[in-house]
C-alpha positions as CSV (number, residue, x, y, z in Angstrom):
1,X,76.5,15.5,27.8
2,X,78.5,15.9,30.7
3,X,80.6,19.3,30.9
4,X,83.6,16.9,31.6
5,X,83.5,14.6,28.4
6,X,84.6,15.7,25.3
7,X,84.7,14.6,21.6
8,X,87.8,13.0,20.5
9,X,89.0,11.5,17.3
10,X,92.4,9.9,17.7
11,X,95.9,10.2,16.6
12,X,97.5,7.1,14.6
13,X,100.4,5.8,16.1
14,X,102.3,7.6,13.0
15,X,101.0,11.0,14.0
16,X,101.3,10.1,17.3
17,X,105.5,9.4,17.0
18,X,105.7,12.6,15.0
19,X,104.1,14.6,18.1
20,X,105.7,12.7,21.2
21,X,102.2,12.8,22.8
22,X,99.6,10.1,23.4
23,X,97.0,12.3,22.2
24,X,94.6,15.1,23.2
25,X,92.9,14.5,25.7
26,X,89.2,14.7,25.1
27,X,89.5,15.5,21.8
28,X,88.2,14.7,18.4
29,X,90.3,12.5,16.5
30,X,91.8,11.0,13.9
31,X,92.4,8.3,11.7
32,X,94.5,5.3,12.5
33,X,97.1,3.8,10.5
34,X,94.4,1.7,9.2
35,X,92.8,4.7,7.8
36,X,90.5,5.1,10.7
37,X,90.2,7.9,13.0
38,X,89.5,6.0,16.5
39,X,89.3,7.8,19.8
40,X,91.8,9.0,21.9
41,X,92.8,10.4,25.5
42,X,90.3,11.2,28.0
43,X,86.4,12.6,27.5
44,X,85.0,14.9,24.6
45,X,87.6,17.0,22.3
46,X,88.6,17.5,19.0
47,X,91.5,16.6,17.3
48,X,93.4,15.8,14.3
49,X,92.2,12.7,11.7
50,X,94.6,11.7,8.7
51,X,93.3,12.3,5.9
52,X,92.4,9.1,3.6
53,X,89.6,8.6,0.8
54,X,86.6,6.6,2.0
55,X,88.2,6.1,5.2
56,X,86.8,4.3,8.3
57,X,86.9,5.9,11.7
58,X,86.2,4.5,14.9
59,X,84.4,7.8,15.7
60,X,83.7,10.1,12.7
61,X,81.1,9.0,10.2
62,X,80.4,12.2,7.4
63,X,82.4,14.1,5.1
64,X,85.9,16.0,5.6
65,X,87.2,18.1,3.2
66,X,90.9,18.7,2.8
67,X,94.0,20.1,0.5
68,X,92.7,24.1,0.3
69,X,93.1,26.3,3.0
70,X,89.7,26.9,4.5
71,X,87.9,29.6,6.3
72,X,84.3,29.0,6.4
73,X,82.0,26.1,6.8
74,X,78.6,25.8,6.9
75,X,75.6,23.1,7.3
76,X,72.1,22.5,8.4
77,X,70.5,19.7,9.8
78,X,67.6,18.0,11.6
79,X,67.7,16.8,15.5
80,X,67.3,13.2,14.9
81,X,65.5,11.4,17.9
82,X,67.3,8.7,20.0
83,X,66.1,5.0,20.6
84,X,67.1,4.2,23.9
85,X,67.5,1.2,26.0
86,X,69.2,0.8,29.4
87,X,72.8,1.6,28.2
88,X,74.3,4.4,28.2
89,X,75.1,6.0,24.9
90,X,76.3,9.2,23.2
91,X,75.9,10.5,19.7
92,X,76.6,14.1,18.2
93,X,76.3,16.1,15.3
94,X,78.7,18.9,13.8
95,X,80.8,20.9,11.5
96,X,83.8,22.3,12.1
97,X,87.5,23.6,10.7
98,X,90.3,21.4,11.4
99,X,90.9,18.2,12.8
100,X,91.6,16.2,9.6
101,X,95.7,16.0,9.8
102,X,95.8,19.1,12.3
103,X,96.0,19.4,16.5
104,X,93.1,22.0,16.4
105,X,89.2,22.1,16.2
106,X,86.8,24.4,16.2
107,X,83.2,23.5,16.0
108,X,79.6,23.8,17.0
109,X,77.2,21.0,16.6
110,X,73.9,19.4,19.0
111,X,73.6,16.0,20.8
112,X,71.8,13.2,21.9
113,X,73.1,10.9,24.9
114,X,71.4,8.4,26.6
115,X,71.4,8.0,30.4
116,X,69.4,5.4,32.5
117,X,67.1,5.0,29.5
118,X,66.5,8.6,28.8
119,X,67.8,10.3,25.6
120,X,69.4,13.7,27.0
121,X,69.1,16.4,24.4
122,X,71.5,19.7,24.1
123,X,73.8,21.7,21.8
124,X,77.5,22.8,22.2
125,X,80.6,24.6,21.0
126,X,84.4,23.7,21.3
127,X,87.9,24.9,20.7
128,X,90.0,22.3,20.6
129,X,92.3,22.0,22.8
130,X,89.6,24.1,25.1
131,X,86.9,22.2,26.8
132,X,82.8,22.1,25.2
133,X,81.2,24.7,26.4
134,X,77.0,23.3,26.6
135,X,74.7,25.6,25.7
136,X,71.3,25.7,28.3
137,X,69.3,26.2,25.6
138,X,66.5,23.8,25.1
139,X,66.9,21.3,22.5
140,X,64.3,18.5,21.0
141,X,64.3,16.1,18.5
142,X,62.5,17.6,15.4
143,X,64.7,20.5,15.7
144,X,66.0,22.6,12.9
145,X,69.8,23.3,13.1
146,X,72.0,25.9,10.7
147,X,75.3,26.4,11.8
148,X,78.5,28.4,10.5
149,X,82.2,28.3,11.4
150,X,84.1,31.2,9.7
151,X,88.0,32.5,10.6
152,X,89.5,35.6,9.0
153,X,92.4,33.5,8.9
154,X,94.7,35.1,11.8
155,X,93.3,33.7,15.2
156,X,89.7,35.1,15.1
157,X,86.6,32.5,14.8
158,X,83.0,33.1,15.1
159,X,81.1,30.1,15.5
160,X,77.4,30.6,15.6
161,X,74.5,27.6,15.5
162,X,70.7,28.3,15.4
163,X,68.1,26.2,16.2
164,X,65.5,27.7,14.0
165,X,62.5,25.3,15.2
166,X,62.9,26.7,19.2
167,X,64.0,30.3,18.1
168,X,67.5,30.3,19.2
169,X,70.9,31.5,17.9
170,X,74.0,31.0,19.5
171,X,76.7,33.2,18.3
172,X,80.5,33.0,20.0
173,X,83.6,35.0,18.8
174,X,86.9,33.3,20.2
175,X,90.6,33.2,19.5
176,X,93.5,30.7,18.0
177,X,95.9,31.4,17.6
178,X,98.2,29.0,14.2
179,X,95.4,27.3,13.5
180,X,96.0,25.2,10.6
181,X,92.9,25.8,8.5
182,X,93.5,22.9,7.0
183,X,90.3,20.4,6.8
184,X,86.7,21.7,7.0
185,X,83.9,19.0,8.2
186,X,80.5,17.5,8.7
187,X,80.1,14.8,11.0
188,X,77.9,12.4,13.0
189,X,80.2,11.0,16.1
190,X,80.6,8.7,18.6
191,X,82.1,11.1,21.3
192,X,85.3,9.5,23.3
193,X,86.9,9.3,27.0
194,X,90.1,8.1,27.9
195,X,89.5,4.8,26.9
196,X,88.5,5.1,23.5
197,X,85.2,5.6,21.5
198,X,81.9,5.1,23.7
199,X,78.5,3.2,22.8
200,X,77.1,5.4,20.0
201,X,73.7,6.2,20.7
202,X,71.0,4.9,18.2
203,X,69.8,8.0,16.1
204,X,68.5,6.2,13.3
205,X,69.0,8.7,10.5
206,X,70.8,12.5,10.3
207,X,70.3,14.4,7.1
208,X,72.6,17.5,6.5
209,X,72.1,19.8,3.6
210,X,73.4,23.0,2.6
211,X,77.1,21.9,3.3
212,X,79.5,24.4,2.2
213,X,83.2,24.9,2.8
214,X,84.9,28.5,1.6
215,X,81.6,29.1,-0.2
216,X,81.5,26.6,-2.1
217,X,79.5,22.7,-1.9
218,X,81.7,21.0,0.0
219,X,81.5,18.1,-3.0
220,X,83.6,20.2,-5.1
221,X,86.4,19.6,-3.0
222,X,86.5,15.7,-3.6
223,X,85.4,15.2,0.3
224,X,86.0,11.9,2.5
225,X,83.5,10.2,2.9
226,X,83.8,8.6,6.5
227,X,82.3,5.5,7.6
228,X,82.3,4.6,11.2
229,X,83.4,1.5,12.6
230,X,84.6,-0.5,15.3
231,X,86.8,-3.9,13.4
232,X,84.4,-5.9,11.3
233,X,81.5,-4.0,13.3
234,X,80.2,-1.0,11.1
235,X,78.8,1.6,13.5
236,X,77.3,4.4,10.8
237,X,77.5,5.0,7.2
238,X,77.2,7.6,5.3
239,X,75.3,8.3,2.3
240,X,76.4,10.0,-1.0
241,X,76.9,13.2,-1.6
242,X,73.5,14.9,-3.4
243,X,73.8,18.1,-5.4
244,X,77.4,18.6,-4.1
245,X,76.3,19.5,-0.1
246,X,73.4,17.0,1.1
247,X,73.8,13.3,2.5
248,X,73.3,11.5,5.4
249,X,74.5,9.6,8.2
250,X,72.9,6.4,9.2
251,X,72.8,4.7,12.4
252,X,74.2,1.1,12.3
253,X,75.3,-0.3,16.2
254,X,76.5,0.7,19.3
């Protein structure tokens, strides 16, 4: 995607009063008051999500895990391939710590956007409230992804993803400082600009497996499970949990 978008899930208007601002800007984000994280502020960030059972987000579809403190995440997935027609669409796929009720993410996940009929294929890192960082790497669909975000819990964060089908492994150490440590996800999105959620690009089916929060299957933290949607328009769903740390995400409309 574009070095200038970012993912974003936005701020309810409750959160929103609490922190005087109208969001982060290119951010992930969070759930609404109606228990939906929709999009908010300008291109591709992370940001905080409220955190509700079986919620619905305008953004996030997958599974967030909260009420622990949380060091480590971990997951692996498959590149899905994109169906494209002549709109523009976007689509990625991630873990990362934070986010859910907090004004940081960090997280490292792939993508697929399409651009003037073309599915555009890469993989990325972010520390919310930095920029994405995109990753020249090559990137297909078919590809074999395990990925890691671990914290020693005073600032430092290694964030490393591996794409074990072209024989690359992206390791970065960074810094953040308060983090809140207080959600750890997995998550198909519809990345966001300033105006809100865009198209989501038509990926069919994601499958994650080997999802893990401090160690552990992230099902035996009692997880959200996040469906995406737009008002009576559901945009992806997401499967049960199987074995504690394997589901999927399935593709529903734009």
């Amino acid at each position: 995607m574009p070095a200038a978008r970012r993912r974003t899930l936005a701020v309810s208007a409750a959160l929103l009063a609490v922190l005087g601002t109208a969001g982060p800007a290119l951010a992930a984000s969070a759930p609404a008051i109606v228990q939906a994280p929709n999009a908010s502020a300008t291109p591709h960030l992370v940001g905080p999500h409220s955190h509700v059972l079986n919620s619905t987000s305008s953004n996030w579809a997958g599974y967030s895990a909260t009420g622990s403190k949380f060091t480590s995440v971990t997951a692996s997935w498959v590149q899905p391939a994109a169906s494209c027609t002549g709109s523009d669409t976007y689509s990625s796929f991630w873990i990362g710590l934070d986010g859910d009720g907090s004004n940081s993410v960090e997280q490292t996940g792939s993508e697929v956007d399409c651009s003037g009929g073309s599915p555009q294929y890469y993989a990325w890192y972010e520390m919310y409230p930095a920029y994405p960082v995109n990753f020249s790497n090559t990137v297909r669909p078919g590809d074999h992804f395990t990925s890691s975000v671990t914290t020693n819990g005073s600032g430092s964060f290694t964030l490393k993803l591996s794409d074990t089908t072209q024989g690359w492994t992206k390791t970065e150490n960074k810094t953040l400082k308060n983090a809140a440590l207080a959600s750890a996800e997995i998550i198909a999105e519809a990345p966001s600009d300033s105006s809100g959620a865009l198209p989501l690009t038509n990926f069919h089916t994601v499958s994650f497996t080997s999802a893990t929060a401090n160690g552990q299957p992230i099902g035996n933290f009692s997880p959200d499970a996040i469906t995406m949607a737009d008002g009576s328009t559901t945009k992806a769903t997401t499967s049960a949990l199987s074995g504690g740390g394997s589901f999927s995400v399935s593709w529903k409309h734009s």
